[in-house]
Every structure is written in structure tokens, then in C-alpha cells.
C-alpha positions in Angstrom: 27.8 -84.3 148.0 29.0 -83.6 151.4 25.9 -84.8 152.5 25.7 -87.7 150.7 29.7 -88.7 151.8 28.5 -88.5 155.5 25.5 -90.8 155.1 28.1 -92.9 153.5 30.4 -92.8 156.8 27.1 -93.1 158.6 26.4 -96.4 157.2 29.5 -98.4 157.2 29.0 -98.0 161.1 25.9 -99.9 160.9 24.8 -103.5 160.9 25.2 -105.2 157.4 21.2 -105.0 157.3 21.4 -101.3 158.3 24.2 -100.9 155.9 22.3 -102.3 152.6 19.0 -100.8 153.5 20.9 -97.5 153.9 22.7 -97.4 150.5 19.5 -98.4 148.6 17.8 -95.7 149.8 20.8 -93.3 149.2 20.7 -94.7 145.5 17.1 -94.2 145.0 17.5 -90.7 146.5 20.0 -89.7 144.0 18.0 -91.0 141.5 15.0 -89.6 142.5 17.1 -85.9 142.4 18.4 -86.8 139.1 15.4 -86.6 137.0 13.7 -84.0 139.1 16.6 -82.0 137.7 15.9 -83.2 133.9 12.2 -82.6 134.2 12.8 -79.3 135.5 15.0 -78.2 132.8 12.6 -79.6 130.3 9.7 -78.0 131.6 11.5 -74.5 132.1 13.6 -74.8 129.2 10.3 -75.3 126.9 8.8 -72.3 129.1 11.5 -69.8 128.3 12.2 -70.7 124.5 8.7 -69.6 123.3 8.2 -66.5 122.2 7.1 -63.3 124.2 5.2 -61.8 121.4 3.1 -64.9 120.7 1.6 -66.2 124.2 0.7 -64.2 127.5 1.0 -66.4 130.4 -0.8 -66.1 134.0 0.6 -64.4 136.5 0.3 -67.6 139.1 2.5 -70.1 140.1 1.1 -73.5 140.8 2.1 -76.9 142.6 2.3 -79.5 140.6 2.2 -82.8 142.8 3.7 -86.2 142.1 4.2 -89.0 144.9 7.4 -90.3 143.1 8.8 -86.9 142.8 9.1 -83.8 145.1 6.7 -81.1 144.1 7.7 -79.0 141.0 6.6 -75.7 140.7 5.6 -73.6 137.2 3.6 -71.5 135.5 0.0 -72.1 134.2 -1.2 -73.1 130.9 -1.1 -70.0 128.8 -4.4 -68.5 128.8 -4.9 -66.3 125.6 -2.5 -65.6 122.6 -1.0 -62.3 121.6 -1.9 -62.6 118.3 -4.5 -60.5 117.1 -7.3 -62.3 114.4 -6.8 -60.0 111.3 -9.9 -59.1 109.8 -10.7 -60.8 106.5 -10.0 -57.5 103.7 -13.1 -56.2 102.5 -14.2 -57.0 98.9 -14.7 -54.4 96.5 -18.6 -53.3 96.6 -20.7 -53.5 93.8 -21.9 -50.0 92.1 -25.4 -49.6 93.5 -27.9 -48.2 95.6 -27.0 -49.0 99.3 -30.3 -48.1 100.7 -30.4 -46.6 103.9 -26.8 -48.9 105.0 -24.7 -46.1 105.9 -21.5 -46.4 108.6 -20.0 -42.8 108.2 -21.5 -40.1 110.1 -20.5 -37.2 107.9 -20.5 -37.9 103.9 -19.9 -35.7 100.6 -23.0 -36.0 98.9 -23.1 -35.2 94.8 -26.7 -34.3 92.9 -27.4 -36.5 90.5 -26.8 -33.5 88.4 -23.5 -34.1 89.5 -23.1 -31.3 91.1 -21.3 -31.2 94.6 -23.7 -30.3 97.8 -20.6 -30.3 100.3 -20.4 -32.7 103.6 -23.4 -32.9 105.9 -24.7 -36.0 108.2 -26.2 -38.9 106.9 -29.2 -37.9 108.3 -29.8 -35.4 106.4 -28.5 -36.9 103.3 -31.1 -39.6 103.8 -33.5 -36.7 104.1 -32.4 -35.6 101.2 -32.9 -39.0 99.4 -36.5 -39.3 100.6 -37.5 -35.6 99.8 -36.2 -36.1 96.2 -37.5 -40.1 95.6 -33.7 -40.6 94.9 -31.1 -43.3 95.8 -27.8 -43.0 97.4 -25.1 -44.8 95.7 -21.1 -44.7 97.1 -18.7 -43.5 95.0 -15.3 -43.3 96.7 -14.8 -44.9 100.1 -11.4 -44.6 100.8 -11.2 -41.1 101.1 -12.7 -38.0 104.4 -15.1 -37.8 104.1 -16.9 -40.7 101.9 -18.1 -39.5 98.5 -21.7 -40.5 97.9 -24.1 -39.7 95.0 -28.2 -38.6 94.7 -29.0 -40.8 91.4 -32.4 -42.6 89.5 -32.7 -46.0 89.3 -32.1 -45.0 85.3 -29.1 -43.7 86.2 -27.6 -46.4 88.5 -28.4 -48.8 85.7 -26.9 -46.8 82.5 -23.7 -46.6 84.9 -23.8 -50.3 85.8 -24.3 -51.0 82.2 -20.8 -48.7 81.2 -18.6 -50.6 84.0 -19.9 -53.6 82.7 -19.0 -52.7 78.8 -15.6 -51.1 79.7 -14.7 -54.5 82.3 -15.4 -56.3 79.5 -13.6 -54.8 77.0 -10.3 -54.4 79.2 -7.7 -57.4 78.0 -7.6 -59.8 80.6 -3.9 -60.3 81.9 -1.8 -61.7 79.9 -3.7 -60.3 76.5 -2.1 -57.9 74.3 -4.2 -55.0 73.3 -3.2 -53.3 69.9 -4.8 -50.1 68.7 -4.9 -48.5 65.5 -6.7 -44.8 64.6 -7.7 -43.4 61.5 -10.0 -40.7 59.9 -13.1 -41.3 58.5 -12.1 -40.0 55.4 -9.1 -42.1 55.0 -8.0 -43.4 51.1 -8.9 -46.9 50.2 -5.7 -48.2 49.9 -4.5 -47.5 53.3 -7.7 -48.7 55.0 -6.3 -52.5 53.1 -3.5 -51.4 54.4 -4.9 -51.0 58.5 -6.8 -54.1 57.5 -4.4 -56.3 56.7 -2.3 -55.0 60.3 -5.5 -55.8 62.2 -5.7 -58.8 60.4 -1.9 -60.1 61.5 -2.5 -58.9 65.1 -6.3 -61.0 64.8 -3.5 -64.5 64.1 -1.6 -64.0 66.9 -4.7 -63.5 69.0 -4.1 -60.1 69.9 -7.1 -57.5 71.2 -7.4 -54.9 68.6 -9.0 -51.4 69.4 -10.0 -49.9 66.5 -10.8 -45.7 67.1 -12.4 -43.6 63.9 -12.3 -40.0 64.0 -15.1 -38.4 61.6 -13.1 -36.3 58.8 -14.8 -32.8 58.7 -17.0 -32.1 55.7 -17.1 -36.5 55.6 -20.5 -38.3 55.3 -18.5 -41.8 55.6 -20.8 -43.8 58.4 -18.1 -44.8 61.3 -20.4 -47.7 62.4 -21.0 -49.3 58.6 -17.0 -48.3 58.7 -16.4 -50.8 61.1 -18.7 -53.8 60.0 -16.2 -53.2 57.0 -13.3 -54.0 58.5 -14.9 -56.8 60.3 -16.3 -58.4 57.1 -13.1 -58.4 56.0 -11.4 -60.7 59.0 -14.7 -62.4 59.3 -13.2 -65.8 59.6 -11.0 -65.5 62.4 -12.4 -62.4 64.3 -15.8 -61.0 66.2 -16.3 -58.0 68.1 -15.7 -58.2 71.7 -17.0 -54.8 72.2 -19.5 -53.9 69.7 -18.9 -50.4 67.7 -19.7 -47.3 70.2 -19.7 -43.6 70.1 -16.6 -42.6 72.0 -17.2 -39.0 72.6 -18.0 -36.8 70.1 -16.9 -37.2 66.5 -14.4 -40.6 67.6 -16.1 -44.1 67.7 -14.2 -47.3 69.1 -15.0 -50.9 68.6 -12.3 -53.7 70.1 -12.2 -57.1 67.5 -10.6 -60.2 68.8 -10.0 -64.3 67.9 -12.9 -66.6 67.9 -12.7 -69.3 70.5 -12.1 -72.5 69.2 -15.8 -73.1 69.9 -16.9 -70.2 67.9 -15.2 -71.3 64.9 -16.5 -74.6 64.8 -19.8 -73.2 65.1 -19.2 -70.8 62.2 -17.9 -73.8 59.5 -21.3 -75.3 60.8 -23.0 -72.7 59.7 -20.9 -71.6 56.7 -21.5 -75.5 55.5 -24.9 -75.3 56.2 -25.3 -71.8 54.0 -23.6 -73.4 51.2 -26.1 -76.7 51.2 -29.2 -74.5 51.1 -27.4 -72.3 48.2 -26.7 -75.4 46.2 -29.9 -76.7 47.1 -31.6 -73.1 45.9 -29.3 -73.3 42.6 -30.7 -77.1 41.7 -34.1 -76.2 42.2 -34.0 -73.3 40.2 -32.1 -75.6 37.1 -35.1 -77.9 37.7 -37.5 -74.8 36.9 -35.6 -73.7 33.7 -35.4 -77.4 32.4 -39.0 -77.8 32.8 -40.1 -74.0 30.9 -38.1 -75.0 28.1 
């Protein structure tokens, strides 16, 4: 401002010509200062508010020229981010053979006997695969080293098969999954009794697991067991895993609701079974009237 006070000074000694070219330019001057200040702040305020951990910037200063202001100098456009591109998560991998796809160096390799033949390198678990006209299939990934298997194409499919059946037979979120057990030898009133439980459970749209252990000394066929107690809820219910041996001696079988679909097409049916009983029944009161 001292400056500015001596142009001042400076100017009232000149000619009234002088004197009003001198102040204009001493305005435009100030003004010109003015908003190189305000651009300045915007630009370095902007600069210094974003955040270290997201954006690198270069090194270099540049010049950054305007003929109605005086240069202004800053830093480059930010070249690259410090963010680092996450990887989308790998999906779970289906159970199968993986051919000869193999990123580990050193694996666990199990027979198909199931028996464990200790870590070696791919290599020569491919070698293996060949020799034997087997397949390698992963079975644990997330553990050093990787866990692979020597199994037939039978094999790979009877497991595929077992995932499949127990997927399908887990309750989906939000399903309740009742169970009930009993011996095969178990009294006749107490099987209504499970029945009509299964039954309830069945209403509410429930899963129910059903698990039969064969009595000792019992002849009582689990499986014919089971189409019993279906036969009985027949209206409402259907398997949604059909009767299986367990392990040895115990059989499961999971029942649950028809769809409102399946019901419909059950009525269809069940009308459909009555018409051609009826229809049996006339026909056969025709074929009396006529003998006598």
C-alpha cells in the first residue's frame, strides 16, 4: 500500500490528463491483483483439500499463462490414482476334473482310493494322472499346499450327483427344517402319532426330515415305511428328497408343501381319476343290465 500511496502523491503533481490516466491504471492494477489473489486461493485451496491417499500428483511445476493476468504457477493434472483396482472375488469352482489347469507348484495329491500320496509337483502329479488314465479334481484350495484328488470319470459323477442331492435337500434360507426319528419297529399307534406331527409341520410349510433306524431282528421295509407316511399327507406333501439309505441300518427322506402349482395339477388329476372311475362303474352297470 505504500506503493500505491506514492503513485497517488505521484499523480496529483501531474497534468489533469496525466492525473486521470494515472488513477485508471492504478484501479485496474488493484483489480487486476485482486482476483489473481482469489484464483490463487481457489486453485491452491482445491489442491491442498484433496486427499493424499487418493491422488499422486507430478513432481513439476508449470506456468500457466494468461494476458489479463500475471502468470500463476501450480502443479500438473494428477497423473494416476492411489487407489488400487480390487480384484473381482473368485466364485466358488464347480466339483470336477480340471484337466491339466493347474496354478500351484506343489499339491497334496489323494488316490482315488482315497488314500493320501503326500505333496509332490504338479508335474508329477500330472504324470501320475496320465500313467493311471485318471483325472485330477480339487478338493480344498484354501489351504498349503492345495488338496487335489486321482478319480474316474464314475467317480467325479457319483460325487457330483451327492452335492447335487444334499444342495438340494438343504432348506433354503428362511425354511424351517423339522426332523423326526424313529425305529423301524415302532407300534402303530405312535407312527399316527409322528404322522399327524409331520402332518402339522407339512401346514405351516415346514421341511420335514424324516430318519428310520432298522429295529434289530425287524423285517419292516424302511423305504415302503416311508411311501406310508407319505400316502398319508398325500394331499398337501411330496418328497423333496426321495427316500435314501443313510448309512448303514438308518434311511432319511425330507417331505415338504406342494407349490401352489403342484396342487392344482394334482385336483386335475385327482378329478380326472374320479371321471374315468365313474365312467368304469357305468359301463360295468350297462354290462349287468344287459346279462340279466
Amino acid at each position: 500500500m505504500n506503493s500505491f500511496g506514492s503513485l497517488k502523491q505521484f499523480a496529483w503533481t501531474l497534468s489533469p490528463l496525466l492525473r486521470m490516466t494515472a488513477l485508471c491504471t492504478m484501479k485496474h492494477l488493484c483489480q487486476a491483483i485482486r482476483n489473481e489473489n482469489r484464483y490463487a486461493k481457489r486453485f491452491f485451496g482445491t489442491l491442498l483439500t484433496q486427499s493424499a491417499q487418493k491422488w499422486l500428483f507430478s513432481p513439476f511445476w508449470i506456468v500457466v499463462p494468461d494476458p489479463r493476468k500475471s502468470a500463476v504457477f501450480g502443479l500438473t493434472q494428477p497423473f494416476c490414482t492411489g487407489e488400487k483396482s480390487h480384484a473381482q472375488p473368485k466364485g466358488k469352482t464347480a466339483f470336477g476334473s480340471v484337466g491339466r489347469r493347474i496354478p500351484y507348484r506343489i499339491l497334496h495329491v489323494i488316490n482315488q482310493d482315497g488314500e493320501s500320496l503326500g505333496n509332490m509337483h504338479r508335474a508329477d502329479a500330472l504324470r501320475l494322472m496320465d500313467e493311471r488314465g485318471l483325472k485330477l479334481v480339487l478338493l480344498r484350495e484354501n489351504v498349503e499346499p492345495p488338496v487335489y484328488r486321482l478319480m474316474t470319470g464314475q467317480q467325479i459323477h457319483e460325487e457330483q450327483l451327492k452335492r447335487a442331492e444334499k444342495k438340494k435337500s438343504s432348506p433354503k434360507p428362511g425354511v424351517v427344517q423339522k426332523e423326526l426319528s424313529f425305529s423301524s419297529a415302532i407300534a402303530k399307534n405312535d407312527l399316527e402319532t409322528k404322522t399327524k406331527q409331520i402332518a402339522q409341520w407339512i401346514e405351516k410349510r415346514h421341511h420335514v426330515k424324516v430318519t428310520i433306524r432298522q429295529a434289530k431282528g425287524s423285517s419292516t421295509d424302511m423305504f415302503m415305511l416311508f411311501d406310508q407316511i407319505l400316502e398319508t399327507v398325500s394331499e398337501k406333501a411330496t418328497y423333496l428328497s426321495k427316500p435314501k439309505v443313510a448309512r448303514e441300518g438308518v434311511s432319511t427322506c425330507v417331505l415338504r408343501h406342494m407349490s401352489d402349482k403342484e396342487l392344482k395339477e394334482r385336483q386335475k388329476m385327482e378329478i380326472k381319476k374320479n371321471n374315468t372311475v365313474k365312467k368304469d362303474e357305468n359301463e360295468d352297470l350297462k354290462s349287468n343290465e344287459l346279462h340279466q
